[in-house]
GUTORTI-18474 format. One line per 10 residues: number of its first residue (from 1); for each residue x, y, z of C-alpha. Coordinates in Angstrom, 1 decimal. Layout:
REM GUTORTI-18474
NUM	X/Y/Z; ... .
//
This chain:
REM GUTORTI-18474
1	-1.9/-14.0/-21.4; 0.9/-11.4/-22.3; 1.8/-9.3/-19.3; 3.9/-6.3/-20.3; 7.5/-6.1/-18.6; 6.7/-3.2/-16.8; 3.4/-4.5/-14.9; 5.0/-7.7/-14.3; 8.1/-6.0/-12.5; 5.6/-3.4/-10.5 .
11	3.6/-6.7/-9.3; 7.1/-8.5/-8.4; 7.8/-5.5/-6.4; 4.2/-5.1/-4.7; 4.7/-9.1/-3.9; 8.2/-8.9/-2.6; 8.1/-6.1/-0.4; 5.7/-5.5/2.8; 6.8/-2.1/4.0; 5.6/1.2/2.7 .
21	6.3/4.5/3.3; 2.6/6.0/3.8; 1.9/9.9/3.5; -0.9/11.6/5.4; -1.5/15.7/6.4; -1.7/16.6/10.0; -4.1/18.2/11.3; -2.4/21.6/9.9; -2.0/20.1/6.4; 1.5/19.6/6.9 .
31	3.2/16.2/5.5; 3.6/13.2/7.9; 5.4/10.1/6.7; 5.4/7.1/8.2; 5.9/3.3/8.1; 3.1/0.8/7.3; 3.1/-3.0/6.4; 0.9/-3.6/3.8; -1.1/-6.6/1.9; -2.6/-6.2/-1.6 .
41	-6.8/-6.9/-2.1; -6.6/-8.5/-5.2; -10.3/-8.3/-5.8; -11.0/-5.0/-4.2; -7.3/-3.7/-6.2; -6.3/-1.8/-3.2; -3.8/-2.0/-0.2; -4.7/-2.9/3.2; -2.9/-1.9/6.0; -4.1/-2.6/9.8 .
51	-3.2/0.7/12.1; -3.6/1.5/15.9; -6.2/4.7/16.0; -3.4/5.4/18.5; -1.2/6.6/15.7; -0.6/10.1/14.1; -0.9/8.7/10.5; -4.5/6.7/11.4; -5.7/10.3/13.1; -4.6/12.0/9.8 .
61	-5.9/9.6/7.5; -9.5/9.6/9.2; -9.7/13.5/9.2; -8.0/13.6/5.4; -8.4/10.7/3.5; -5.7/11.7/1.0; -2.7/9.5/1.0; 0.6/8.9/-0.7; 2.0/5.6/-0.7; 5.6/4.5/-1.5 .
71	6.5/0.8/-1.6; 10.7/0.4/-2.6; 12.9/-2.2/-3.2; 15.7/-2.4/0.1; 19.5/-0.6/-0.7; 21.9/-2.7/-1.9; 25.6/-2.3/-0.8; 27.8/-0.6/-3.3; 24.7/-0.4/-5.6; 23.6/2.4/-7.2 .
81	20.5/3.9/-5.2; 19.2/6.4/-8.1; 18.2/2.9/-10.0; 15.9/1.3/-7.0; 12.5/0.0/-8.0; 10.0/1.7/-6.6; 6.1/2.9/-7.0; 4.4/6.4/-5.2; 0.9/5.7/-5.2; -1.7/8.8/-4.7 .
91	-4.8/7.3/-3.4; -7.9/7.5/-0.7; -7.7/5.8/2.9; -11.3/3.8/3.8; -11.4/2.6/7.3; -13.1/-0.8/6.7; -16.5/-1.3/8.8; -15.5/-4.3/11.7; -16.7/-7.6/10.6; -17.8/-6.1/7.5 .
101	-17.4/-8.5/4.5; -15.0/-6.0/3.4; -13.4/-6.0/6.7; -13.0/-9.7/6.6; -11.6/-10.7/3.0; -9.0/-8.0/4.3; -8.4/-9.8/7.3; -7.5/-12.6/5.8; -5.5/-11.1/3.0; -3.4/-9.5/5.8 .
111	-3.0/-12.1/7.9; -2.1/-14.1/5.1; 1.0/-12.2/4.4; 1.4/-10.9/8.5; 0.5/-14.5/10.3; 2.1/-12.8/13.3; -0.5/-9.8/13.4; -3.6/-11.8/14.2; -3.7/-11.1/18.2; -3.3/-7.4/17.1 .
121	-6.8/-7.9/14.5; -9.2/-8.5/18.2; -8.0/-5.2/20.0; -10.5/-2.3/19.5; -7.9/0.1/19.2; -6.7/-1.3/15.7; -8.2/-1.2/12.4; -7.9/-2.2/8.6; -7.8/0.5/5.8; -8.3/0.1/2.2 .
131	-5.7/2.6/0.2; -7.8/3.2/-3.3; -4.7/3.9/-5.2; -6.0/7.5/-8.0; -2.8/7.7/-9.7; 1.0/6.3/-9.7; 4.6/7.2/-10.6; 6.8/4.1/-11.2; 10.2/3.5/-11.2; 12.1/0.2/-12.4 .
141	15.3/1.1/-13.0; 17.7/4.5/-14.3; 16.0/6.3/-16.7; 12.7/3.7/-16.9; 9.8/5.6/-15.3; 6.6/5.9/-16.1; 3.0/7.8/-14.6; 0.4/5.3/-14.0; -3.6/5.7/-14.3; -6.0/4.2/-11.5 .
151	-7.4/1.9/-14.3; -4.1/0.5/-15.5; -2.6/0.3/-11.3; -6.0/-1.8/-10.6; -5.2/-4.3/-13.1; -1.9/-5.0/-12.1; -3.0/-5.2/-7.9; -5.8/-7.7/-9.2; -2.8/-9.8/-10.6; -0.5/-9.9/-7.2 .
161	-1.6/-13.1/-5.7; -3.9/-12.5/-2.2 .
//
């Protein structure tokens, strides 16, 4: 099956990379950004993140389920940084119900890609959230951009590998 260029370097990027930039509102509906790692639900095409209900963006995101999501490719010395891949994703934050079957196919695709996190999955304070991304903006390259459509963004998540 044909893949277009564009879909195949979005899902290179969305496999490559496990930080995002995520964007909530505060409790005043001013912008918070902060830093998330991030898994890809092939079957559910969403992202997954695992947060501490500790945390300013997991307090935002539960009061305003409204998110932005930016996943980039790192700076390269003496490269130009106007040309960086990158994606913004608008979307909705769903805090997954604990030992839901939702909760536990993302589980496993996080821990998958984060080995490292599993104590973190048994402490009460911590939970996983599905991003539903609405819309996207994507970048792959100098003047190659292009606006994205939930429809068109789901089919390429349900192509990264879980």
């Amino acid at each position: 099956m044909h893949e277009p260029r564009l879909n195949r370097a979005l899902r290179e990027l969305l496999q490559s990379q496990r930080i995002a930039s995520l964007g909530t509102l505060n409790a005043e509906g001013g912008p918070f950004v902060s830093m998330v790692p991030f898994a890809v639900d092939p079957g559910a095409a969403c992202l997954v993140i695992h947060v501490s209900l500790l945390a300013p963006h997991t307090r935002n995101l539960l009061r305003n389920p409204a998110v932005s999501v930016m996943v980039m490719q790192p700076e390269v010395a003496s490269e130009p940084v106007h040309a960086l891949p990158r994606i913004s994703m608008d979307g909705q934050a769903a805090r997954l119900q604990p030992e839901s079957a939702r909760w536990l196919a993302a589980r496993q695709i996080y821990l998958t890609r984060f080995p490292e996190a599993e104590p973190m999955t048994h402490l009460g304070d911590f939970s996983f959230v599905a991003i539903y991304p609405t819309a996207a903006r994507q970048v792959a390259g100098f003047g190659t951009a292009r606006p994205l459509e939930a429809d068109e963004l789901a089919g390429v998540l349900r192509a990264v590998p879980g």
